[in-house]
C-alpha positions as CSV (number, residue, x, y, z in Angstrom):
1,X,-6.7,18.9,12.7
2,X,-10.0,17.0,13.6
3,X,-10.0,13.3,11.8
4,X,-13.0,12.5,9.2
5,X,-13.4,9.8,6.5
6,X,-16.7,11.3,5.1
7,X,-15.5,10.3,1.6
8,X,-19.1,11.7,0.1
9,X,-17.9,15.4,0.8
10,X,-16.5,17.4,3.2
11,X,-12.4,17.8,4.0
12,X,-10.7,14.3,4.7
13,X,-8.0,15.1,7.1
14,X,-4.8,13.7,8.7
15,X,-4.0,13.2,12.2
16,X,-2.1,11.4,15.0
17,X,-4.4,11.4,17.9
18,X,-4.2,8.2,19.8
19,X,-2.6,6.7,17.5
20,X,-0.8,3.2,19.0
21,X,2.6,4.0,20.3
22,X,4.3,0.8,17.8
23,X,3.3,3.1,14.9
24,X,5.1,5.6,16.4
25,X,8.0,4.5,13.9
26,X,5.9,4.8,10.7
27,X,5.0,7.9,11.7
28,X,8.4,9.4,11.5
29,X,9.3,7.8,8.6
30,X,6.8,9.2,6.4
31,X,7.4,12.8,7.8
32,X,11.0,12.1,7.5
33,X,11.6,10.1,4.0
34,X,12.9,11.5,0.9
35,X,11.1,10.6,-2.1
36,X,14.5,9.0,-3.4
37,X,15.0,6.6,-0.4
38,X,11.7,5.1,-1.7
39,X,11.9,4.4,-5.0
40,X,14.4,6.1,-7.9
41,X,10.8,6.3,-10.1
42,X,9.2,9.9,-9.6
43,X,6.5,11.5,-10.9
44,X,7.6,13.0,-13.9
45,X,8.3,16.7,-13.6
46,X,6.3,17.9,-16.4
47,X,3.2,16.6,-14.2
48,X,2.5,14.0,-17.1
49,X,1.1,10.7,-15.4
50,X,-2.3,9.8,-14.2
51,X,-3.2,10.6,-10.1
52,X,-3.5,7.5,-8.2
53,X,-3.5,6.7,-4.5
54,X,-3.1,3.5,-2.7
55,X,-4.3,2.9,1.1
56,X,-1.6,1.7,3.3
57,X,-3.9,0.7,6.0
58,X,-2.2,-0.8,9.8
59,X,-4.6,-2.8,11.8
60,X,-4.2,-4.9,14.9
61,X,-4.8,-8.6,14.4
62,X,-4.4,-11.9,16.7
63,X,-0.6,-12.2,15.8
64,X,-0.1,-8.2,16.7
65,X,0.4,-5.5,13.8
66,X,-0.9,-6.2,10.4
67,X,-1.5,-4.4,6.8
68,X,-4.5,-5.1,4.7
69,X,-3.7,-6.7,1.0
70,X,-5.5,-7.6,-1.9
71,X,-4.8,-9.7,-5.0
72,X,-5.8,-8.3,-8.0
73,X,-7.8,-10.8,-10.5
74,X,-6.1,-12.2,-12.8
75,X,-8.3,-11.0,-15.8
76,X,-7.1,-7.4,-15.4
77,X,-5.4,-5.5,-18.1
78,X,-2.5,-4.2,-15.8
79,X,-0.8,-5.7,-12.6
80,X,-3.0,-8.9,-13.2
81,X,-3.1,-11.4,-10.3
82,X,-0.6,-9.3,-8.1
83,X,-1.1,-8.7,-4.6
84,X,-1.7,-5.2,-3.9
85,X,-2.4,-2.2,-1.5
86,X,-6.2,-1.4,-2.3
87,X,-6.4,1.9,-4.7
88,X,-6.6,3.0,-8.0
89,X,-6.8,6.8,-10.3
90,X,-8.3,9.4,-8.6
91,X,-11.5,10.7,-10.1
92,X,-13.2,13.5,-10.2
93,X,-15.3,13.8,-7.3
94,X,-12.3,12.8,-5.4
95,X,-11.2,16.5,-5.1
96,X,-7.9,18.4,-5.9
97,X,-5.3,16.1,-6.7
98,X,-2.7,18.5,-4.5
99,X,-5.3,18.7,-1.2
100,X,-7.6,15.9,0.0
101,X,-8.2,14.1,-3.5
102,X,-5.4,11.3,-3.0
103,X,-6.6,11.0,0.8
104,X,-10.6,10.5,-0.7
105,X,-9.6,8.2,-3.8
106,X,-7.7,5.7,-1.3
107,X,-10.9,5.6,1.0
108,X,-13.0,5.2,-2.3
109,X,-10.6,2.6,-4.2
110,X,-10.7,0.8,-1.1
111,X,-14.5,0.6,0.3
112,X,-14.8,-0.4,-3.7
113,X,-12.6,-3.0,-3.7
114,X,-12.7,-4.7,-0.2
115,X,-15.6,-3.4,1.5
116,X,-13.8,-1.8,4.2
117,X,-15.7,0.9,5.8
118,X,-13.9,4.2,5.7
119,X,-15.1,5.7,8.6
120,X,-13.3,3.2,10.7
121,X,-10.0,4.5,9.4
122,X,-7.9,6.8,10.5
123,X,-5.7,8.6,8.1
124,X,-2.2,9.9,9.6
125,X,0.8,10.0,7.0
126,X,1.4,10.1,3.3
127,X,4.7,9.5,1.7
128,X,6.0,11.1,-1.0
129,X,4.2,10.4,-4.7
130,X,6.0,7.4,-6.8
131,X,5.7,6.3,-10.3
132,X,4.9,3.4,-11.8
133,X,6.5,3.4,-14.9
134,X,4.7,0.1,-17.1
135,X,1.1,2.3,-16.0
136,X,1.9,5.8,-15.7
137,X,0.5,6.1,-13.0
138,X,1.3,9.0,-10.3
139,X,0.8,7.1,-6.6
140,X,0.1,8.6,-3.7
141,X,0.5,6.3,-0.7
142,X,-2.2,7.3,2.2
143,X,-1.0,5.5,5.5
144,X,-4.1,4.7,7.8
145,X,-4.8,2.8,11.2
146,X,-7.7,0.5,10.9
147,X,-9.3,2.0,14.3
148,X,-12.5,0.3,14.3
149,X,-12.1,-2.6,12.1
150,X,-15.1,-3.9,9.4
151,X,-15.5,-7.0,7.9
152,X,-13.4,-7.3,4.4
153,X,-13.7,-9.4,1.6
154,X,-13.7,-9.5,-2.2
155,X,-16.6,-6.8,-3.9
156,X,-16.1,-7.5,-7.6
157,X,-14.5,-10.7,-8.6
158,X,-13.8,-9.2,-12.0
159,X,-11.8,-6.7,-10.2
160,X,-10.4,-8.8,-6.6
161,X,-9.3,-12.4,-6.6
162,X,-8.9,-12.0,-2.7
163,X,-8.5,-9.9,0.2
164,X,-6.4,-10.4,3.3
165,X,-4.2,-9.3,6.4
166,X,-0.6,-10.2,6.9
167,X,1.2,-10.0,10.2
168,X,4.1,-7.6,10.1
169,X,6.1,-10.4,12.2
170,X,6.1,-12.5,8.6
171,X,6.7,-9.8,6.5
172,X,10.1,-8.8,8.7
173,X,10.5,-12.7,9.6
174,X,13.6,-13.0,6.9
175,X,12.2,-16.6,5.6
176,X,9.7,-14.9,3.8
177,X,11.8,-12.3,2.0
178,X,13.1,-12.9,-1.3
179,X,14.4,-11.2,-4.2
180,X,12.4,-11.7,-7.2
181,X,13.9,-11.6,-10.9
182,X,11.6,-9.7,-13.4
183,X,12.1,-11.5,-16.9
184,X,13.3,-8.0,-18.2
185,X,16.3,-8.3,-15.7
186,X,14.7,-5.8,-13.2
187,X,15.4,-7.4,-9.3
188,X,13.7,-6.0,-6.4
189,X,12.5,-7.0,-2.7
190,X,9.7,-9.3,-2.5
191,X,7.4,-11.9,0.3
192,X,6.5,-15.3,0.4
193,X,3.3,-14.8,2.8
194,X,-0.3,-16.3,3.2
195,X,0.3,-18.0,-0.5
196,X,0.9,-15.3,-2.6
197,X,4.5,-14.0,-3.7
198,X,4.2,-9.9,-2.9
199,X,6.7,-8.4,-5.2
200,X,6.9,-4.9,-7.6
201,X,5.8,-1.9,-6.5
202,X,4.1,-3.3,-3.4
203,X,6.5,-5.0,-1.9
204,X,9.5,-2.0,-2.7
205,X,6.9,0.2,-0.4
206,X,6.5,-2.3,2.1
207,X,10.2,-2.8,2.2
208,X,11.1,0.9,2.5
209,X,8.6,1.3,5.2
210,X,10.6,-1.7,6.8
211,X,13.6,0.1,6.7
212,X,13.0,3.2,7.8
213,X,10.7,2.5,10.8
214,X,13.7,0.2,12.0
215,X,11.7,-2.9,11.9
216,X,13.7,-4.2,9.1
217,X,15.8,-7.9,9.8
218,X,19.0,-8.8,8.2
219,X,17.7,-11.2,5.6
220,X,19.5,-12.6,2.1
221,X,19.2,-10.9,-0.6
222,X,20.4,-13.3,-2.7
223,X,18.0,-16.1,-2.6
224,X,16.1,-15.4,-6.0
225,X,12.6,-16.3,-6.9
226,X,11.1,-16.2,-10.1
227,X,7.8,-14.4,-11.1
228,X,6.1,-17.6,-12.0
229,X,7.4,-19.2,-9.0
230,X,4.4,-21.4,-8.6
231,X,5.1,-23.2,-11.9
C-alpha cells in the first residue's frame, strides 16, 4: 500500500516501508496482540459507544526513541489535566468508522491539538479498539513514526495545557514506573516523567506496548502513588 496523510480527502493508508528497524518490535505487537492482553474494557458488542482514535506517534529525539504527549487543560469536562495521546471522536468528514475514519480523526485530533503536521507521519499499525468506560468512548489507537518531524506545541489553551516528547529510555527506566491508586480502588500502571504523573488509559497502552515489544524492565509494582500526588 502507498503511504498518504492527506487528511482533507483521499484514502489514508498503512504501511511499513522504511520504517526504523527498533520499531520493528511494535510492529509485531500490534499485528500480533489480542484485544484482551490490552485492556479487559471492549467496545461494547452492541456497537453502543462513541468512535474515537488516539495517535500513537514514535519519533526520534536526542536521547533515542520517543512518543509525543500532551496534557489535557485542566478546565476540561472529561480526563481534565491528564496527560494524553493527542485524539478525540471521530467526526463526520473523518470517513467510515470501520475503514480510514480512525486513521483520519487521529491525524485531525492531532494537527488540532499540537500542531503537528500530518504529512510528516507515517501511519503503520493499529491495535485493537478499547473502551473507556467513565466516557464511552470506542478508541482506536493509530501507531505512527514521526518521519519528518514539525514543530509542536499547544494550539488551544482551553483545550492543551502542554505538549511534549518523552524518551522511551524513561518510560522503561523502572524509577519512573509506579502504580497509581484511583480513589475508587481501581490500581493500574503509571510514569513519573518530564513532571507529569501519566496514569489511566494512557499509561495501560503505553505499558502493554512495553510488554509486548519486549522492552519492558522488571520494575515494582508495589510502590503506590496517589492521583493527587503533587499535593
Amino acid at each position: 500500500m502507498t503511504h498518504t496523510s492527506n487528511t482533507q480527502g483521499g484514502p489514508v493508508a498503512l504501511s511499513k516501508d522504511g520504517l526504523p528497524d527498533w520499531l520493528a518490535p511494535v510492529v509485531h505487537a500490534a499485528e500480533t496482540v489480542e484485544p484482551l492482553q490490552l485492556s479487559r474494557f471492549l467496545p461494547p458488542e452492541n456497537g453502543a459507544g462513541r468512535q474515537s482514535a488516539v495517535l500513537i506517534l514514535f519519533g526520534e529525539g536526542d536521547r533515542g526513541p520517543e512518543l509525543l504527549l500532551m496534557e489535557r487543560a485542566g478546565s476540561l469536562r472529561s480526563h481534565a489535566g491528564q496527560p494524553s495521546f493527542p485524539g478525540g471522536a471521530l467526526d463526520p468528514e473523518d470517513g467510515d468508522p470501520k475503514a480510514d475514519g480512525p486513521l483520519r480523526a487521529a491525524l485531525r485530533e492531532a494537527e488540532e491539538e499540537t500542531g503537528l503536521d500530518p504529512s510528516g507521519v507515517q501511519l503503520f499499525g493499529v491495535l485493537p479498539k478499547l473502551y473507556i468506560p467513565v466516557s464511552s468512548f470506542v478508541v482506536s489507537p493509530v501507531l505512527g513514526w514521526w518521519r519528518r518531524p514539525t514543530p509542536v506545541g499547544v494550539v488551544d489553551p482551553a483545550e492543551t495545557a502542554r505538549v511534549f516528547t518523552v524518551p522511551v529510555a524513561d518510560l522503561t527506566d523502572p524509577a519512573n514506573r509506579v502504580t497509581t491508586v484511583h480513589p475508587s480502588g481501581h490500581r493500574g500502571p503509571a510514569f513519573l516523567v518530564e513532571s507529569a504523573l501519566v496514569w489511566g488509559f494512557t499509561a495501560g497502552v503505553i505499558d502493554k506496548i512495553l510488554h509486548y515489544a519486549g522492552w519492558e524492565r522488571p520494575w515494582d509494582r508495589d510502590k503506590h502513588v496517589p492521583l493527587d500526588w503533587r499535593a
